[in-house]
C-alpha positions as CSV (number, residue, x, y, z in Angstrom):
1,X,75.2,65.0,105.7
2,X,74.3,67.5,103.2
3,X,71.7,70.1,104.3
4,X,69.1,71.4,101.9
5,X,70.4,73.6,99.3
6,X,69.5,77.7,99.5
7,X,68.9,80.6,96.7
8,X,72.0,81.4,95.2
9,X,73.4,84.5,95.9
10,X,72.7,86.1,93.0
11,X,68.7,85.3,93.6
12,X,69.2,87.0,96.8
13,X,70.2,90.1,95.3
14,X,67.8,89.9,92.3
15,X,64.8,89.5,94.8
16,X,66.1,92.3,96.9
17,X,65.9,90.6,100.1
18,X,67.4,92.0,103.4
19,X,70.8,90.6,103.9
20,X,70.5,87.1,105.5
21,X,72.2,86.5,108.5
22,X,73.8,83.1,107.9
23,X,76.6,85.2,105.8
24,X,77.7,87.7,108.5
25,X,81.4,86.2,109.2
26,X,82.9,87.0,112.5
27,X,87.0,85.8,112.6
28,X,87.7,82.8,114.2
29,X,91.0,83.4,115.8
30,X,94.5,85.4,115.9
31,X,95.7,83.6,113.0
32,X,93.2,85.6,110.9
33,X,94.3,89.3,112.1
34,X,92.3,92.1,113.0
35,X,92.7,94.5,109.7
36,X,88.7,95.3,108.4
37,X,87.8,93.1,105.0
38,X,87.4,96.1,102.8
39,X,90.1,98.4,104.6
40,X,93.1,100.2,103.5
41,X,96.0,96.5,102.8
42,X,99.5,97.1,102.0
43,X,99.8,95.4,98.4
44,X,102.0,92.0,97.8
45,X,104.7,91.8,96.5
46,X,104.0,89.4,93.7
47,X,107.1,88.2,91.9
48,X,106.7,88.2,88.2
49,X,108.1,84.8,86.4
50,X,108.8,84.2,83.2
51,X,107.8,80.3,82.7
52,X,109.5,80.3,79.9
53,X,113.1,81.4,81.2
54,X,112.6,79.1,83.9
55,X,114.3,76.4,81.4
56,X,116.9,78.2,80.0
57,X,120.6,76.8,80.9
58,X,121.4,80.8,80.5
59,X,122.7,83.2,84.0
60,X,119.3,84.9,83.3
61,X,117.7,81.3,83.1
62,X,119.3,80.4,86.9
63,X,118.4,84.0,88.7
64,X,114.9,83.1,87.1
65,X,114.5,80.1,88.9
66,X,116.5,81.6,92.1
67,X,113.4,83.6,91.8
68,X,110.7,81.5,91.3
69,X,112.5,79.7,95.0
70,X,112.7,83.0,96.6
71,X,108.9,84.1,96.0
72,X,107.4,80.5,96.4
73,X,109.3,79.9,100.0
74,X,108.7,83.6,101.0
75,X,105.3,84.0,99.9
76,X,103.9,80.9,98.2
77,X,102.6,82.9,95.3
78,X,104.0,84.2,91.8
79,X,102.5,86.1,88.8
80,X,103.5,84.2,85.2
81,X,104.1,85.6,82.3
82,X,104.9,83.7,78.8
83,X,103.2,80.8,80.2
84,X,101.8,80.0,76.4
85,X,98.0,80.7,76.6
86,X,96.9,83.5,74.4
87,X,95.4,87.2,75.9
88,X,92.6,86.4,73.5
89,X,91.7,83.1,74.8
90,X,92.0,84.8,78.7
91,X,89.6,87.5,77.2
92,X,87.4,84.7,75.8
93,X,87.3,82.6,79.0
94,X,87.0,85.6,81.1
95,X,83.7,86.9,79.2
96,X,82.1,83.4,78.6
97,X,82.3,83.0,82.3
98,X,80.4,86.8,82.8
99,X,78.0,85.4,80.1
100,X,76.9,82.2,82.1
101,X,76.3,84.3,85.2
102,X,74.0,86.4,83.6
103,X,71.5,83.8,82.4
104,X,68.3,82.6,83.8
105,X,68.5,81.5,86.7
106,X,66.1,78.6,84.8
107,X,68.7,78.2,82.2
108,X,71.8,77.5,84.5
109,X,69.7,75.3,87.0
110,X,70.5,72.7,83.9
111,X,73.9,72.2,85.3
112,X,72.8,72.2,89.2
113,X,75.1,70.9,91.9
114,X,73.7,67.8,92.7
115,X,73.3,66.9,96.4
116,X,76.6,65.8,98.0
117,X,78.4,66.3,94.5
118,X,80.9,69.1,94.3
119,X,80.3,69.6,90.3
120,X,78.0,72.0,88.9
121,X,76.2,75.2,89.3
122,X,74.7,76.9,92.8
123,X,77.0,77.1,96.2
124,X,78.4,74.9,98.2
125,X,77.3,72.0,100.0
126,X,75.9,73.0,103.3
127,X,76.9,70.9,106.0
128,X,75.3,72.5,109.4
129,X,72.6,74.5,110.5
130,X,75.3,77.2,111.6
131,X,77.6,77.0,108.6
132,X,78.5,80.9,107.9
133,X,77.9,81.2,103.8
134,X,80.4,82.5,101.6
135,X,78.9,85.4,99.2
136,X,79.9,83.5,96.2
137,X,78.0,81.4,93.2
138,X,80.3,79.1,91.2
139,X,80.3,76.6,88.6
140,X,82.5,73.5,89.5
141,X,83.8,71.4,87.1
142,X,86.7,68.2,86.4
143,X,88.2,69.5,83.6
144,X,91.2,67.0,82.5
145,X,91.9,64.2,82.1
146,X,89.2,64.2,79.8
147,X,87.6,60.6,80.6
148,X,86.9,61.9,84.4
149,X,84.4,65.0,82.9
150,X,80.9,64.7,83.4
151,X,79.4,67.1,80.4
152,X,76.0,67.2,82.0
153,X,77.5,69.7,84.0
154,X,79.2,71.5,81.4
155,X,76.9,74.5,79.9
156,X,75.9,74.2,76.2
157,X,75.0,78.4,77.1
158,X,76.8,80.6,76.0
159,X,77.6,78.9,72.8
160,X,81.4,78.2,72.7
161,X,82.0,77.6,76.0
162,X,82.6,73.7,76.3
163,X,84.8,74.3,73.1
164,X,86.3,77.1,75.0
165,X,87.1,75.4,78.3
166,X,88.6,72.2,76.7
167,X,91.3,74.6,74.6
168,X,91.8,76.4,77.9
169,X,92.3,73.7,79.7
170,X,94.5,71.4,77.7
171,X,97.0,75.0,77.6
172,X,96.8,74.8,81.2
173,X,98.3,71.1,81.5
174,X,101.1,72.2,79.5
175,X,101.6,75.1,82.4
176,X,100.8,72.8,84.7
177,X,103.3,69.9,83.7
178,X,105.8,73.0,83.3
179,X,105.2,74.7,86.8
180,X,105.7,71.3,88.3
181,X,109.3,70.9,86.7
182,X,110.3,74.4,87.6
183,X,109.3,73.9,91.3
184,X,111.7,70.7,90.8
185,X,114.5,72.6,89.2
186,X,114.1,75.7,91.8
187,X,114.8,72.6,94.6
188,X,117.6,70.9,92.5
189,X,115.6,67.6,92.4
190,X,114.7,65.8,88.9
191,X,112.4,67.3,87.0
192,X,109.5,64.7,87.2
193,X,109.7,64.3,90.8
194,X,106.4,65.8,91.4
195,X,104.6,64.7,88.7
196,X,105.2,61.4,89.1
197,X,104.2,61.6,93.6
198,X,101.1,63.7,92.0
199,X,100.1,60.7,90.2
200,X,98.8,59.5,86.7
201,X,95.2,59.9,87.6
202,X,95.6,63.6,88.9
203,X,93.3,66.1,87.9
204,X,92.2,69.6,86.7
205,X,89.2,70.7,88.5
206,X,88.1,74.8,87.6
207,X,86.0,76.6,89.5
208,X,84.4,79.9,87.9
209,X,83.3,82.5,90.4
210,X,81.0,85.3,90.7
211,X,81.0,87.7,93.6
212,X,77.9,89.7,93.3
213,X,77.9,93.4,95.2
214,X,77.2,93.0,98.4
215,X,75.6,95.1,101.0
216,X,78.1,94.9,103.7
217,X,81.1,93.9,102.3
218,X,82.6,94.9,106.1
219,X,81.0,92.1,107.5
220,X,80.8,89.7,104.6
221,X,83.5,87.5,102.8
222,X,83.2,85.9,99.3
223,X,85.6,83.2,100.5
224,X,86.9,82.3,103.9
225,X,90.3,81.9,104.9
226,X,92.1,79.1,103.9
227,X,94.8,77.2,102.2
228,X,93.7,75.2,98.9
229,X,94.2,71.8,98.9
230,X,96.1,71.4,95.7
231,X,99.6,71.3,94.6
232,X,99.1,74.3,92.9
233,X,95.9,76.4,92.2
234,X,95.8,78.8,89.2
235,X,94.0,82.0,89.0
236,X,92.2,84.4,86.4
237,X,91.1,87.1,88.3
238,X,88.9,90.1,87.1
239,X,90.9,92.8,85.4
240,X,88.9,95.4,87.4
241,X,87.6,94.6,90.6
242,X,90.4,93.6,93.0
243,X,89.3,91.1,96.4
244,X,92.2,88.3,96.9
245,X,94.1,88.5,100.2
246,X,96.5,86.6,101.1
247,X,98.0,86.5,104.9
248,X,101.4,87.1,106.2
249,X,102.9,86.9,109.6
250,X,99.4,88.1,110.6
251,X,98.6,90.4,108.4
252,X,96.2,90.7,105.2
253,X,97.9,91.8,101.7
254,X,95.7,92.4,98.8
255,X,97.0,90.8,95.5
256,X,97.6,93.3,92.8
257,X,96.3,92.8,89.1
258,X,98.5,92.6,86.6
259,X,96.6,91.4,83.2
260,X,97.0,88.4,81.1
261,X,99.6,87.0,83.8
262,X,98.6,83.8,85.7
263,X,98.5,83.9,89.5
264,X,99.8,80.6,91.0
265,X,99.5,80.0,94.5
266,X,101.0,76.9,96.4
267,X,98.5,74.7,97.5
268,X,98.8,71.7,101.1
269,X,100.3,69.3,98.6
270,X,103.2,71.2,97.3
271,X,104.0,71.7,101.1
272,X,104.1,68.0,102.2
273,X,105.8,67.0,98.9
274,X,108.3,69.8,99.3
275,X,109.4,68.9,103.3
276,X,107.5,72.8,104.3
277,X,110.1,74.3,102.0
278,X,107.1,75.7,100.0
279,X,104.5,77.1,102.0
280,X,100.9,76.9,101.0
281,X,99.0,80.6,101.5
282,X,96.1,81.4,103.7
283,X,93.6,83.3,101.5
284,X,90.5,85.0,101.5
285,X,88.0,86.7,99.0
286,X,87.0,90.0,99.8
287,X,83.5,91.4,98.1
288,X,82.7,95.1,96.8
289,X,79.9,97.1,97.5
290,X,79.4,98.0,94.1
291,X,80.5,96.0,91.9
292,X,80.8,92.4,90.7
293,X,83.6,90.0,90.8
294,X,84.4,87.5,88.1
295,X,87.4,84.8,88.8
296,X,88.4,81.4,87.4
297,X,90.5,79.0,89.7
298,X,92.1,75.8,88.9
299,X,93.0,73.0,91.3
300,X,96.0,70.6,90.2
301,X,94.6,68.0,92.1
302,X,96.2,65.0,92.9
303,X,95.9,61.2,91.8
304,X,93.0,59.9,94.9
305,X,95.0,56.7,94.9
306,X,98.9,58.1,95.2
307,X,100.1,58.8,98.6
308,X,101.5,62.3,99.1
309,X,104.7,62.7,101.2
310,X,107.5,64.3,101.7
311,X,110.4,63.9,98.8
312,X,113.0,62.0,99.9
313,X,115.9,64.3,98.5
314,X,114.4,67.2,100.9
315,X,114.6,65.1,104.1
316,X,118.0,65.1,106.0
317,X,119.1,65.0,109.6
318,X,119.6,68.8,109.3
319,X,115.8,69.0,107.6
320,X,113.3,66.3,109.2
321,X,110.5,65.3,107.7
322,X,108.0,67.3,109.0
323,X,104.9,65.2,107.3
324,X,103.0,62.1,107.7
325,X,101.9,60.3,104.1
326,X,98.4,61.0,103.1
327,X,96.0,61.3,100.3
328,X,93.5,63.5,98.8
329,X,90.0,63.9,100.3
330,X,87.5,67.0,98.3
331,X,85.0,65.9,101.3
332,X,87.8,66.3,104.5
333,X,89.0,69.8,102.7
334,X,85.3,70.8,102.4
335,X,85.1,70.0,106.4
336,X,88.1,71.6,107.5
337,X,87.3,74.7,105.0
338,X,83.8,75.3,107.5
339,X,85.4,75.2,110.5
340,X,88.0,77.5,109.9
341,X,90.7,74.8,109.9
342,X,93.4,73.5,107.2
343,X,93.2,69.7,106.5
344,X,97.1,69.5,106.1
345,X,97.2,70.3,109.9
346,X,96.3,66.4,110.1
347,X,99.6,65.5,107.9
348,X,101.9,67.0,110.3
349,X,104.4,65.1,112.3
């Protein structure tokens, strides 16, 4: 059961109250590694795809996708270029997002998270009395298909930006329905494969960030570890301020910037649907001690109603299946994501 919301961060900071203790985050286990949040990472190395390419019957079209296989299986994440939305629209999305944070904290309390809902404006639903807090205020919001989109929750301030977010996101289900055929190509299956397990009814759900400064950024984390639930998540991160890190054979790498690309990381459900072939990333937000954060995150969600399983083209005698069937739950992610813990662990055999 829900516990009484808190301030937001960014009332914490605005009243200049000492750093509450409920956000000091102490690692959980070995998984996690032992490098400091804000210390010296090696960077990633982020493959850069051309989405377009990725469908060309071309040599250059086939080492593109040879690509897209080699990055997703090594790393689970890729940088896309030529993915069809415009650097203006990016820009536009990008600053409308800045411009919500910075008003009233009256003004966005219109589009409050209700209790036990996971749309709207505030943090995140807390669950327990010792739930470590993330150093993070967001905005959460279904985004497509359109009949699923509750508009109370969608900000009529700044002007523009429920015009704004449905031209974004309709350009995302293009990258979306694209990105799932590529994964399909990249694993010589049929291209609809994984649209059609993902389901009818699945859904875009967009999550805008802000990371405020904070004073201990050493002992602090914007997000804790953990894998995203969705087949796929994409990512607008700030130009400016870096803080994603993504883990590797126990170690933390921080994800480069490289604008106007699309980051697209590999969420649970691409890893049950695709046998393990396609790992989904353990990730983290890091905060700065100086300066704010802005990022926008979209889940591809799946259908509630379709059960998620391994493909039956990547199961063989030489490859078992490695997952039981299972189905999308926002409230068992949210339980798993407190305790440190990764829902898919549940689907495995």
């Amino acid at each position: 059961m829900e516990k009484p919301k808190l301030k937001t961060v960014q009332e914490v900071v605005a009243a200049g109250e000492k750093l509450p203790e409920r956000y000091l985050y102490t690692p959980t286990g070995d998984c996690e590694g032992d490098q400091p949040f804000n210390g010296l990472l090696p960077e990633m190395e982020i493959s850069i795809i051309d989405l377009n390419l990725l469908f060309s019957s071309s040599d250059d079209g086939r080492e593109e996708l040879s690509k897209l296989h080699s990055a997703i299986s090594t790393w689970g994440v890729v940088q896309v270029m030529n993915h069809g939305i415009s650097e203006a629209l990016l820009d536009k999305i990008h600053e409308l997002t800045k411009q919500f944070f910075v008003l009233p904290t009256k003004e966005k309390q219109k589009y409050a998270r209700e209790i036990s809902s996971f749309q709207g404006f505030g943090n995140d639903m807390i669950l327990s009395d010792d739930q470590v807090l993330d150093w993070v205020d967001r905005l959460y919001l279904i985004t497509y298909p359109e009949d699923q989109r509750q508009l109370k929750f969608w900000p009529e301030n700044p002007s523009g930006f429920r015009e704004t977010l449905h031209e974004y996101t309709m350009k995302q289900q293009l990258v979306v329905e694209k990105f799932f055929k590529a994964l399909a190509r990249s694993l010589e299956l049929e291209d609809n494969c994984f649209l059609e397990m993902h389901g009818k009814n699945a859904t875009l759900e967009t999550r805008f960030n802000i990371y405020p400064p904070c004073p201990r950024p050493d002992k602090v984390l914007g997000l804790k570890p953990h894998s995203d639930g969705s087949a796929f998540t994409l990512i607008l991160p700030d130009k400016n301020v870096e803080g994603l890190q993504f883990l590797k054979d126990g170690k933390w790498y921080k994800a480069s910037i490289l604008p106007h690309t699309i980051l697209i990381n590999v969420g649970d459900t691409m890893e049950i649907m695709s046998n393990g072939i396609y790992k989904s990333p353990v990730h983290r937000a890091v905060l700065n001690g100086e300066k704010e954060r802005i990022s926008v995150a979209t889940f591809c969600n799946a259908d509630e109603d379709k059960e998620i399983q391994p493909l039956n083209g990547l199961v063989s005698e030489a490859r078992p299946r490695l997952y039981k069937a299972v189905k999308k739950s926002e409230k068992n992610f949210f339980d798993y994501y407190q305790q440190g813990r990764r829902p898919i662990e549940d689907a495995m055999i």
